[in-house]
TORBA-903044 format. One line per field, with one value per residue (C-alpha): x, y, z. Coordinates in nm, 4 decimals, padded with zeros to 6 digits. Each point is the difference from the previous one (the first is absolute). Layout:
# residues N
c1 <- c(X; ...)
c2 <- c(Y; ...)
c3 <- c(Z; ...)
END
This chain:
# residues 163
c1 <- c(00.3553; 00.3630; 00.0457; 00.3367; 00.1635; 00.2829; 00.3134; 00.2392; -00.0396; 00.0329; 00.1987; 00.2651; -00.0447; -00.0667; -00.2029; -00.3909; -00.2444; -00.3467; -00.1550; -00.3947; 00.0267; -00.3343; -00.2171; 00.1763; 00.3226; 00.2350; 00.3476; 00.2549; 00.3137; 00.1582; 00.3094; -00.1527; -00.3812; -00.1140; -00.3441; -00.1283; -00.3499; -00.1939; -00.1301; -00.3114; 00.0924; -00.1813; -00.1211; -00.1836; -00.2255; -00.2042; -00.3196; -00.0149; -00.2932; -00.0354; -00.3199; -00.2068; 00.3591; 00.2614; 00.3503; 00.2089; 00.3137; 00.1016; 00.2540; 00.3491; 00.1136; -00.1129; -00.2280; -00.3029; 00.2246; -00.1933; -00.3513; -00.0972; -00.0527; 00.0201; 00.3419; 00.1226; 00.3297; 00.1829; 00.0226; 00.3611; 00.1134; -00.0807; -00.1936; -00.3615; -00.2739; -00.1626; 00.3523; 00.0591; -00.3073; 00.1057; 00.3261; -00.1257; -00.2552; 00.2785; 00.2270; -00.1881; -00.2366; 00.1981; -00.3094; 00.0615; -00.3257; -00.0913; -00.1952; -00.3220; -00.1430; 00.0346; -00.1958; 00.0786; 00.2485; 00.0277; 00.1907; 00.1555; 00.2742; -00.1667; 00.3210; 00.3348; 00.1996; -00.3483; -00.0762; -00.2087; -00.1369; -00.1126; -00.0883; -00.2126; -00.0617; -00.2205; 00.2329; -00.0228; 00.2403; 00.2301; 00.2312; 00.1519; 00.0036; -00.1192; 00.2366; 00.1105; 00.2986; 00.2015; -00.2274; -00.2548; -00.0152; -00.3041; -00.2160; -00.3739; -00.3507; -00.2704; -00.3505; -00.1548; -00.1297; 00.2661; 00.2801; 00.2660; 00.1230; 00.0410; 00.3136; -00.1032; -00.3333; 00.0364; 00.0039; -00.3441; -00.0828; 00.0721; -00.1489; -00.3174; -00.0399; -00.0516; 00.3311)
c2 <- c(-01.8881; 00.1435; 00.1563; -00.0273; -00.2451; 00.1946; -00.2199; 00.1793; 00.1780; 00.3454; 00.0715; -00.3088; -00.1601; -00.3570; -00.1960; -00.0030; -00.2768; -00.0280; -00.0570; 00.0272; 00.3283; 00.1581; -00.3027; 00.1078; -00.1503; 00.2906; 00.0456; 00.0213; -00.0184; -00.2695; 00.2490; 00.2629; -00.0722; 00.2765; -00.0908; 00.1636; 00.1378; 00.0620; 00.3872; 00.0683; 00.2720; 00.3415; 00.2425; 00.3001; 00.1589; 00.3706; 00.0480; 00.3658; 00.1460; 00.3440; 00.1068; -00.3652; -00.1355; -00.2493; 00.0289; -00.2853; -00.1157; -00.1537; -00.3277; 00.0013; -00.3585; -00.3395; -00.1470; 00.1852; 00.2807; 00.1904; -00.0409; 00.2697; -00.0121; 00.2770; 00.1358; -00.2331; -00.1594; -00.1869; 00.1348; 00.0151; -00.1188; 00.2119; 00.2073; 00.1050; -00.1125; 00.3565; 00.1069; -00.2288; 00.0177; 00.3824; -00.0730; -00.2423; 00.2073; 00.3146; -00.2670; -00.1378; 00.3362; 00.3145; 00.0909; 00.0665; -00.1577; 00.0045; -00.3132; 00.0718; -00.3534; -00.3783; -00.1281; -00.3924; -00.2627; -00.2429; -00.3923; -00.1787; -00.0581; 00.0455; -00.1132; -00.1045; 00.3064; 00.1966; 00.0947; -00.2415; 00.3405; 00.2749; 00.2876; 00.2508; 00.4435; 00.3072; 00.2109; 00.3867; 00.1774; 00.2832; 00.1109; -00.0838; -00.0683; -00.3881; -00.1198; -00.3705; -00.1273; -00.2662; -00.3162; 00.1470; 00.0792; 00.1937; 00.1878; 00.1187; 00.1000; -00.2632; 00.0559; -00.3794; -00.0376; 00.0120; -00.1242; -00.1925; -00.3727; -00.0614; -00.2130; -00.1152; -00.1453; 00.2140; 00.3143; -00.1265; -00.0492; 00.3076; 00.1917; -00.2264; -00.1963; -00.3913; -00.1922)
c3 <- c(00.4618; -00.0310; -00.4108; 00.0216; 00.3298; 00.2095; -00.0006; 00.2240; 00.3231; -00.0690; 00.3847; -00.0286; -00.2952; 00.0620; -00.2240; 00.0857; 00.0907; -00.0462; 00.3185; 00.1331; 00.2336; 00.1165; -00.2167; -00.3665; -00.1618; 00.0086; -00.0505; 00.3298; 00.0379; 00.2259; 00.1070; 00.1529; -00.0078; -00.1833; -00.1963; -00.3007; -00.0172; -00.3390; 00.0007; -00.1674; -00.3080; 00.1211; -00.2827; 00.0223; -00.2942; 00.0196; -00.1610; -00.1322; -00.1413; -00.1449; -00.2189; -00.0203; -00.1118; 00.1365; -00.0322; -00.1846; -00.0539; -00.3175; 00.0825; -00.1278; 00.1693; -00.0419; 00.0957; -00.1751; -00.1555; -00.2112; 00.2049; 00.2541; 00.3723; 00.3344; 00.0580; 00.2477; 00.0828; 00.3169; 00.3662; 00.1260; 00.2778; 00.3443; -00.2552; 00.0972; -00.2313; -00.0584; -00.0733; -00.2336; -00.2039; -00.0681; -00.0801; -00.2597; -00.1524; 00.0234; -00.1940; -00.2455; -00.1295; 00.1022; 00.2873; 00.3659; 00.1677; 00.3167; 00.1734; 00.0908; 00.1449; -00.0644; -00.2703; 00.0501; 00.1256; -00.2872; 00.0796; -00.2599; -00.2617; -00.3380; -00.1660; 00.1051; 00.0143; 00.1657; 00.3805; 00.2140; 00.2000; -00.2354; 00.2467; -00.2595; 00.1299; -00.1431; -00.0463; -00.0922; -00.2847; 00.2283; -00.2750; -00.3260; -00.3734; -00.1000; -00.1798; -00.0103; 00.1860; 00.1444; -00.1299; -00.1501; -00.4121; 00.0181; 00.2588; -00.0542; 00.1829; -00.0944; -00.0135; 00.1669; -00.3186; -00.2440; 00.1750; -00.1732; 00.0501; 00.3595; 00.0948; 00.3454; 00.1425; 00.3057; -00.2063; -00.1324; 00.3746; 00.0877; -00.2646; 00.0877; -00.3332; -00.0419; 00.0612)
END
């Protein structure tokens, strides 16, 4: 499934075809041969817990804004997963964590604009003052039991509730 079809080579600029490469209909360009491959979206989430509570992000962008889920955002390119999961968290909440293992490798695209991989770490709190950034409104330790609308079915996975 392409979201949005490539039309032009991006190295000579000749019109693309749609041709069946490698058993899929993919786009390729009948100048220079150059075939475009699909990437899976890669995002990374931490799972912090301090005192019997999780820490929450509070969504500024659609979809779900408003509704709460783990800080988590998209892996860069040649970026490593651990990495990136910190730099999220440090992002969105104000706290320098440091990984600690992997919780879970989640697959698939729970809307449009989402990841298909969701790779989820425990993380531990290093340094710094929670405080919401980047696209979060609102940051906060939950206690399991009172937590606040969840956005995202694999935050309720993750936080072992029913989905």
């Amino acid at each position: 499934m392409i979201d949005r079809p490539i039309r032009y080579c991006p190295y000579c600029g000749v019109a693309v075809e749609t041709r069946v490469i490698f058993g899929k209909e993919r786009q390729v360009c009948p100048a220079c041969g150059w075939v475009h491959f699909t990437d899976p979206k890669v995002a990374v989430a931490v799972l912090v817990e301090e005192d019997g509570k999780v820490l929450l992000t509070r969504r500024v962008n659609e979809p779900l804004s408003g509704l709460w889920t783990l800080p988590a955002g998209f892996m860069d390119a040649y970026e490593h997963p651990e990495r990136a999961a910190e730099r999220e968290c440090l992002e969105e909440t104000g706290l320098r964590v440091e990984t600690t293992e992997l919780v879970e490798i989640l697959a698939g695209r729970e809307h449009p604009r989402g990841s298909d991989i969701l790779i989820v770490y425990r993380a531990k709190v290093v340094e710094g003052c929670l405080a919401a950034g980047d696209d979060a409104e609102q940051v906060g330790f939950f206690h399991r039991d009172h937590l606040p609308p969840l956005a995202f079915q694999s935050t309720r996975k993750i936080l072992g509730l029913r989905t």
